[in-house]
C-alpha positions as CSV (number, residue, x, y, z in Angstrom):
1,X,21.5,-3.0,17.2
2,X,19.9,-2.1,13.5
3,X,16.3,-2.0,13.6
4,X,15.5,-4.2,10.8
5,X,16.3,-7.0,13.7
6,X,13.2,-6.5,16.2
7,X,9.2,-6.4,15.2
8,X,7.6,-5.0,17.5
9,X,4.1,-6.6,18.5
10,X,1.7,-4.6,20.8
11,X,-1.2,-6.6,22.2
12,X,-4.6,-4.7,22.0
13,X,-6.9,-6.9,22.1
14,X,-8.4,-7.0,26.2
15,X,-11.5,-5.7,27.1
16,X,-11.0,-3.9,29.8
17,X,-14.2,-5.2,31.7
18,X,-12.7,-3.2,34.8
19,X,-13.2,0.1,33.0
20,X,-17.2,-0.6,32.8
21,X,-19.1,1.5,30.8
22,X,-16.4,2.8,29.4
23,X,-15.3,-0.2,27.0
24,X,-18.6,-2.1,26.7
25,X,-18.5,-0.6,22.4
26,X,-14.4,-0.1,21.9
27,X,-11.4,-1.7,23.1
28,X,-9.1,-0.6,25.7
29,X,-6.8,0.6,23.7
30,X,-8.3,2.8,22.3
31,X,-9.5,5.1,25.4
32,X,-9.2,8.2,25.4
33,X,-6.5,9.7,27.8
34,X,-5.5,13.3,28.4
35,X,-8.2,15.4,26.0
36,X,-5.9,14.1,22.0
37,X,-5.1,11.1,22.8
38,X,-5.8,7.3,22.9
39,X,-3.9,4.8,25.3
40,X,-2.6,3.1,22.7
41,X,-0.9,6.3,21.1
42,X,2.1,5.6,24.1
43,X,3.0,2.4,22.7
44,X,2.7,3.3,19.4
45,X,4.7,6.4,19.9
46,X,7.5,4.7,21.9
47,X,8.0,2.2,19.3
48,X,8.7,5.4,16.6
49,X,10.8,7.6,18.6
50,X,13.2,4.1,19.6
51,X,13.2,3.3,15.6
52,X,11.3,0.1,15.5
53,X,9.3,0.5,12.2
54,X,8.0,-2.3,12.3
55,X,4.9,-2.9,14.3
56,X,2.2,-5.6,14.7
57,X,-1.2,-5.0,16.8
58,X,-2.9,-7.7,17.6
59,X,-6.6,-7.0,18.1
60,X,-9.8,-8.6,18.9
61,X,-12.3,-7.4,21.0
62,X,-14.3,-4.4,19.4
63,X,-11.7,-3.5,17.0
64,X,-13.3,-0.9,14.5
65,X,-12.8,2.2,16.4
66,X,-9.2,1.1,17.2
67,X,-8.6,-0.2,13.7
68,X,-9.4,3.9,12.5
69,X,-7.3,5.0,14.8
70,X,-4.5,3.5,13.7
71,X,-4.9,3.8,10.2
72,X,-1.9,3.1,8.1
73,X,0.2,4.2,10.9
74,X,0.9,7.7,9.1
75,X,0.0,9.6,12.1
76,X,3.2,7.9,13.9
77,X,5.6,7.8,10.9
78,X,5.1,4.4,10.6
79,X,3.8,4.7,6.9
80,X,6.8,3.5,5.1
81,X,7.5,1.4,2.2
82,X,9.2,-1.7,4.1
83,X,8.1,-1.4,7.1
84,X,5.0,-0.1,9.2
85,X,2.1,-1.0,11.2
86,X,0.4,-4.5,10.2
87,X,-3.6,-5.1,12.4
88,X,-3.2,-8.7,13.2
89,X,-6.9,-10.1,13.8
90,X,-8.2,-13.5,14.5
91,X,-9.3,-15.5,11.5
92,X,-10.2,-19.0,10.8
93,X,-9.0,-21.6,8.5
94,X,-9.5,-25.7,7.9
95,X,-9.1,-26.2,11.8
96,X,-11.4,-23.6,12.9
97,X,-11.5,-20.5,14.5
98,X,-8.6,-18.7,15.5
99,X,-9.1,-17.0,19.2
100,X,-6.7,-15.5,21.0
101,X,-7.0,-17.1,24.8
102,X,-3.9,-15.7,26.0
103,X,-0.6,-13.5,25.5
104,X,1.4,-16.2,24.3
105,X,-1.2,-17.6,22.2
106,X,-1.8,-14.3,20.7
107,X,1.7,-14.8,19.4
108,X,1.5,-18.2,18.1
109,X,-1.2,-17.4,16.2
110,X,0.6,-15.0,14.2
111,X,3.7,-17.1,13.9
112,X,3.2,-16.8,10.0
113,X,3.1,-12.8,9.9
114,X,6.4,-12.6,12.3
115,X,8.5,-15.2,9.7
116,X,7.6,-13.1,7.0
117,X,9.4,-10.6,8.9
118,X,11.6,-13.3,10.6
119,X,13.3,-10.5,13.5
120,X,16.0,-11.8,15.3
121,X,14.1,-10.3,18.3
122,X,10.9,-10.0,19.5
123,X,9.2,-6.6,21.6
124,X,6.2,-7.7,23.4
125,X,4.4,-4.7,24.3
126,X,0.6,-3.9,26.0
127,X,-1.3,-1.3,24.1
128,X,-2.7,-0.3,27.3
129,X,-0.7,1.4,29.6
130,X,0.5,5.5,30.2
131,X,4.5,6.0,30.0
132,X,7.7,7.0,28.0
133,X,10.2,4.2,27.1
134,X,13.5,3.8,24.9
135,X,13.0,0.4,24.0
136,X,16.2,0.5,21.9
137,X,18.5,0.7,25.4
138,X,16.3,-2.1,26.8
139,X,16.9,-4.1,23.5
140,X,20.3,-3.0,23.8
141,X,20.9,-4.9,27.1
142,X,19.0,-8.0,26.4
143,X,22.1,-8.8,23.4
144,X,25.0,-7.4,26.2
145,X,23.4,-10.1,28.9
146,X,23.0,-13.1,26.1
147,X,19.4,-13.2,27.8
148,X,16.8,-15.6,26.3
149,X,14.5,-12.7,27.5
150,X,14.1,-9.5,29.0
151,X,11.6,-8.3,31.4
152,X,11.0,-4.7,31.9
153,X,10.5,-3.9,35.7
154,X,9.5,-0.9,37.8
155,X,9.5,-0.7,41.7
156,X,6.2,-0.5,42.9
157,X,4.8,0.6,46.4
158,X,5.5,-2.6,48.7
159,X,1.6,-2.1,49.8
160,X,0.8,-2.0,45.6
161,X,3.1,-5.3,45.5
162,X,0.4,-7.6,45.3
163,X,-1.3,-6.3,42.8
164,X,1.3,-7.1,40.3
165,X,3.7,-10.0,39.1
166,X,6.5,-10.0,40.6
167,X,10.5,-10.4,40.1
168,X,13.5,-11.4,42.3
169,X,16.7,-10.8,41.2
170,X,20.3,-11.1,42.3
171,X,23.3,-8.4,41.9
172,X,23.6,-8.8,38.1
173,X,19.8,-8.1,37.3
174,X,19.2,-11.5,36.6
175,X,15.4,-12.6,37.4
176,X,15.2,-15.7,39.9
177,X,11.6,-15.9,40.8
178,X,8.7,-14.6,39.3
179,X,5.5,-15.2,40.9
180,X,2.1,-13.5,39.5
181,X,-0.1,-11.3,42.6
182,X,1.9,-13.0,45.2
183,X,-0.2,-12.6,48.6
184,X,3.3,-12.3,50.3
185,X,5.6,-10.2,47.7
186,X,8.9,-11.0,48.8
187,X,10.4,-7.9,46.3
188,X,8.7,-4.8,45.0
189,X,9.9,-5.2,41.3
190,X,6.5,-5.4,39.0
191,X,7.0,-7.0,35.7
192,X,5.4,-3.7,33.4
193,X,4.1,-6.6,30.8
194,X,7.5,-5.6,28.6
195,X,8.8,-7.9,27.1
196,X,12.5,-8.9,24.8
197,X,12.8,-12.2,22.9
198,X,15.0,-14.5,21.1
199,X,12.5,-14.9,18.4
200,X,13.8,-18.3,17.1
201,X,14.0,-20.0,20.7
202,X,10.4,-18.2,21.3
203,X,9.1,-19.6,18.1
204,X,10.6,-23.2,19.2
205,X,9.0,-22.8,22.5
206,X,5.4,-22.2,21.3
207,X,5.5,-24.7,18.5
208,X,6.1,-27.7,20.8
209,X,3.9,-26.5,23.4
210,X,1.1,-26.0,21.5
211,X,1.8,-29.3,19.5
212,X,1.9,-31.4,22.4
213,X,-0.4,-29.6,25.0
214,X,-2.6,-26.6,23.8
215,X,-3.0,-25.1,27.4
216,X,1.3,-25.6,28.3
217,X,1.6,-21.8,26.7
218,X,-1.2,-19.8,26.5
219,X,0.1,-16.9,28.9
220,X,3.5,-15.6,29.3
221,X,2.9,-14.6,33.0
222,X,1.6,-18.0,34.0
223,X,3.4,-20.2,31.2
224,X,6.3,-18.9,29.3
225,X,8.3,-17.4,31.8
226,X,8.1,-20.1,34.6
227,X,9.1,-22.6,31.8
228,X,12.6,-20.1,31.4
229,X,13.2,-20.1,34.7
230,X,12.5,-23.3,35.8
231,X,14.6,-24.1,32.9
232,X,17.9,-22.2,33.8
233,X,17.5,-20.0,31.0
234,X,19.1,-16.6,31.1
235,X,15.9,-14.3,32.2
236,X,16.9,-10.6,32.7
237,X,15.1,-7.5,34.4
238,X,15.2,-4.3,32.8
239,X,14.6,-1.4,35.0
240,X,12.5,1.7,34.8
241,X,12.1,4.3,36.5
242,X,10.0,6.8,34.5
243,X,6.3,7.7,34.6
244,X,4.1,4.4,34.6
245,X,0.7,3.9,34.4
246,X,-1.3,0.4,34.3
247,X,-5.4,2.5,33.7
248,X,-6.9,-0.8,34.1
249,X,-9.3,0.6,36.9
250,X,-11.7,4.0,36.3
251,X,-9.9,5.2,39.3
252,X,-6.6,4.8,38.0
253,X,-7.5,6.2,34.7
254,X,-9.0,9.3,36.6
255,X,-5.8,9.6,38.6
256,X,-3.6,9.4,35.4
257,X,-5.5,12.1,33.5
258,X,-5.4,14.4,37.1
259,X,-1.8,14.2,36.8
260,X,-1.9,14.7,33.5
261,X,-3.1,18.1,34.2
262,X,-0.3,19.1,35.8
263,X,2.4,21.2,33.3
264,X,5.4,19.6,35.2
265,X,4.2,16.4,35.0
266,X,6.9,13.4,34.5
267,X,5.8,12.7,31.2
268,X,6.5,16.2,30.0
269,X,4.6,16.2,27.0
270,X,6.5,19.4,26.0
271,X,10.0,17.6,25.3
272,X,10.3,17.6,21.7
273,X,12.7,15.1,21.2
274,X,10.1,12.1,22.5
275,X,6.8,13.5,21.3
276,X,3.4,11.3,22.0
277,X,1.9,11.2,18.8
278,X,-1.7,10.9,17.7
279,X,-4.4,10.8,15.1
280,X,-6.8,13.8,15.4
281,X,-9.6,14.4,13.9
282,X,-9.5,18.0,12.5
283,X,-12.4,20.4,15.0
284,X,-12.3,24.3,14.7
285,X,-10.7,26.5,17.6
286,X,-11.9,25.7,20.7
287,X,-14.0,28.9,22.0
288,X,-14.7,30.5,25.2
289,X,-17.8,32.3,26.0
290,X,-17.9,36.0,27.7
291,X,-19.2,33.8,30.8
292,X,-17.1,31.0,30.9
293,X,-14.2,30.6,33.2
294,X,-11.8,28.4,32.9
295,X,-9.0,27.6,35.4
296,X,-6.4,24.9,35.9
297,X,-7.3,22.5,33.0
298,X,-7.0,21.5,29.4
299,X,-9.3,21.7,26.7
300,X,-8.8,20.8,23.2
301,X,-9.7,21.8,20.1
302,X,-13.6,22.1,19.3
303,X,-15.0,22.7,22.3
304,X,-17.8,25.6,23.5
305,X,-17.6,26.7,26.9
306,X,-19.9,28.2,28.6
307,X,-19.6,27.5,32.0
308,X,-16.7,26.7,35.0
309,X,-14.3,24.5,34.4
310,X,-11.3,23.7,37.4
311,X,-9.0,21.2,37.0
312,X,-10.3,19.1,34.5
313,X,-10.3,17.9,30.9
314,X,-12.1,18.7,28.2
315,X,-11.4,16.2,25.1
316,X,-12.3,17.7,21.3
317,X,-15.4,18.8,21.0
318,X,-17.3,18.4,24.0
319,X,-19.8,21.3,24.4
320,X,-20.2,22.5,27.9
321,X,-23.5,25.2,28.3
322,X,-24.3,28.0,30.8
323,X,-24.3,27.9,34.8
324,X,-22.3,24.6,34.7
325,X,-19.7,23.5,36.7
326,X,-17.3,20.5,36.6
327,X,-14.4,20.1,38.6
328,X,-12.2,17.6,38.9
329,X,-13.0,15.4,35.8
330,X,-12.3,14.4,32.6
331,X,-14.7,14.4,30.1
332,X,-14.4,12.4,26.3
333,X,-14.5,13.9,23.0
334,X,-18.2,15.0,21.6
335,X,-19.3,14.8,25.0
336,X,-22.7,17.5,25.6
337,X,-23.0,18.7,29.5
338,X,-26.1,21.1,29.1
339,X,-27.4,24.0,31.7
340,X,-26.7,23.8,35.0
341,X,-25.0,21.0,35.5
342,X,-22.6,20.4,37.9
343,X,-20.0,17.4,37.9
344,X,-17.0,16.9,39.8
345,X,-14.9,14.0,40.0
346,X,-16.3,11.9,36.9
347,X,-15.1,10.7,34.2
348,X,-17.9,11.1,31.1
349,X,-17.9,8.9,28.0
350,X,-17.3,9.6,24.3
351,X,-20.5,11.3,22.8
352,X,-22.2,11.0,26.1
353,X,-25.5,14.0,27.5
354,X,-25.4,14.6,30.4
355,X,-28.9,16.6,30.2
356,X,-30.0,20.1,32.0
357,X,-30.2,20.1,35.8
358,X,-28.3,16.9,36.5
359,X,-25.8,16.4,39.3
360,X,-23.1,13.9,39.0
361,X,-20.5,13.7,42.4
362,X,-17.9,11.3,42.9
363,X,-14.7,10.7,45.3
364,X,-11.1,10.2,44.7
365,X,-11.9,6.8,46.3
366,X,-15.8,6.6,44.0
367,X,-14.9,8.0,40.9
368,X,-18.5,8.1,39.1
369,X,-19.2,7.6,35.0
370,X,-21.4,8.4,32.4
371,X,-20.8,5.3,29.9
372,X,-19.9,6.4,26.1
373,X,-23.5,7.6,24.4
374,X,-24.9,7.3,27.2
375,X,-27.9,10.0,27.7
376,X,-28.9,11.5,31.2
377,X,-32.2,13.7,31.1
378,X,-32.8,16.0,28.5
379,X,-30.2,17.6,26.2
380,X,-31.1,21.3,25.8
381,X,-32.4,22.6,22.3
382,X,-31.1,26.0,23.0
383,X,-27.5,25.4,21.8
């Protein structure tokens, strides 16, 4: 398979109203995750270390921040002359506006930008979620099967089941039911929101749905793939069975950073060979005051430490002052926790204060958050 065949489009546009406070001034995507890095990093990074060059990001909701991230793709190699990393946004024309209400649709509407690459197939990726992929060997057997499309799968907990769509197969892989948060899950395979299409029969698709019914194919969960199965057409699952992570809940973003921690983590963030890249802002040498102590965590770049740190996170240049404590937390770049403080299973927000004399105590089951800027008490004018 040359890679001049498949565009890659990654869909960055939700909200992520489940992550509260969190998203209410940037898109999910763009979260941080793990001290350097932003959700949508994984994706990104994926697509360069499979050699798909070329990329489309489809955003919408609060894409500034996001839209800087990304850049001109540089920071992922994805910089080059013919190919590279395209932000798809909404627009409007002589109809009207030009809204995204669903996966598929988010596609349709950018039917113009994929001809003028005109792939023979399409990657469908979410911008959201924590994992390594090859998408090359999942590419690889969409064209052995002659499937229409490709679903990436991952077993799931049975108990988790229902959470998820999910896929029945037979022997040869092939999907045979697909039902979305099925009450009664009669198979633990959970569609990962991957997808591999046959552009032109995609394209086809689209264009007579939305020509004849404008709601028939908004959604590839609830639309597009019901319409190839019901259809007889040649629907695959690809398996996986690496490191997954859908963060769509603060708990499960706290959970994904704790394990994070961890040095033999599955994602192994020290393999070479598949590195997660990033764009960083450049911060001077973190540094460590005679008092601090710091045990069982990361912190990046930029930061002042002053006080206890246990398993935990420190993003770029978060400031932590004397007699505080935090355990168990992550806490997002330019973040300012003043004197004796003490936080333990939080997550705080970008450029949030967390003032002097403030206690802040969560659960793993009640994870508590300090929204992005947001200010509690008094920051301290002696640092």
């Amino acid at each position: 398979m040359s890679s001049t065949e498949t565009l890659a489009i990654v869909l960055a546009g939700g909200k992520g109203t489940r992550l509260g406070k969190l998203t209410h001034n940037q898109a999910k995507p763009n979260v941080p995750f793990g001290g350097r890095y932003r959700l949508i990093d994984f994706t990104l990074s994926n697509c360069a270390n499979s050699g798909i060059n070329n990329v489309g990001v489809i955003t919408q909701y609060q894409p500034l921040d996001l839209n800087r991230h990304i850049g001109n793709g540089a920071s992922w190699g994805l910089d080059r002359l013919d190919s590279g990393i395209t932000i798809l946004q909404p627009y409007s024309n002589n109809e009207g506006s030009k809204w995204f209400e669903g996966t598929a649709h988010a596609i349709y509407q950018n039917i113009d930008y994929i001809d003028s690459i005109n792939p023979k197939y399409l990657l469908v990726l979410s911008g959201d979620h924590i994992y390594k992929m090859d998408y090359s060997k999942m590419i690889e057997q969409h064209v052995e099967t002659g499937a229409v499309l490709t679903v990436a799968v991952i077993d799931v907990d049975p108990s988790e089941a229902s959470r998820f769509g999910i896929m029945d197969t037979d022997n040869h892989n092939r999907i045979t039911d697909f039902v979305e948060k099925p009450a009664h899950p009669k198979s633990n395979h959970a569609s990962m929101g991957i997808y591999v299409f046959n552009w032109h029969e995609l394209r086809k698709l689209l264009v007579n749905g939305f020509t004849t019914n404008t709601d028939s194919m908004l959604d590839f969960g609830k639309n597009v793939i019901p319409y190839y199965l019901n259809s007889g057409e040649p629907v695959y699952a690809y398996s996986f069975s690496g490191y997954w992570r859908d963060v769509g809940t603060i708990n499960a973003l706290w959970r994904a950073n704790m394990d994070f921690i961890d040095p033999q983590n599955e994602l192994d963030m020290y393999d070479r060979s598949w590195r997660i890249l990033s764009h960083n802002p450049i911060a001077p040498p973190q540094y460590l005051t005679p008092e601090a102590d710091v045990k069982d965590s990361l912190v990046v770049d930029g930061c002042y430490v002053a006080g206890t740190i246990k398993h935990s996170i420190l993003s770029a240049n978060v400031h932590v002052m004397e007699d505080s404590v935090i355990e168990d937390s992550m806490v997002m770049p330019g973040a300012h926790i003043g004197q004796n403080v003490h936080i333990d299973h939080a997550i705080i927000g970008e450029n949030a204060v967390v003032g002097d004399n403030m206690e802040i105590h969560g659960s793993e089951d009640d994870i508590q958050v300090v929204g992005n800027r947001q200010i509690l008490g008094r920051k301290s004018n002696e640092d």
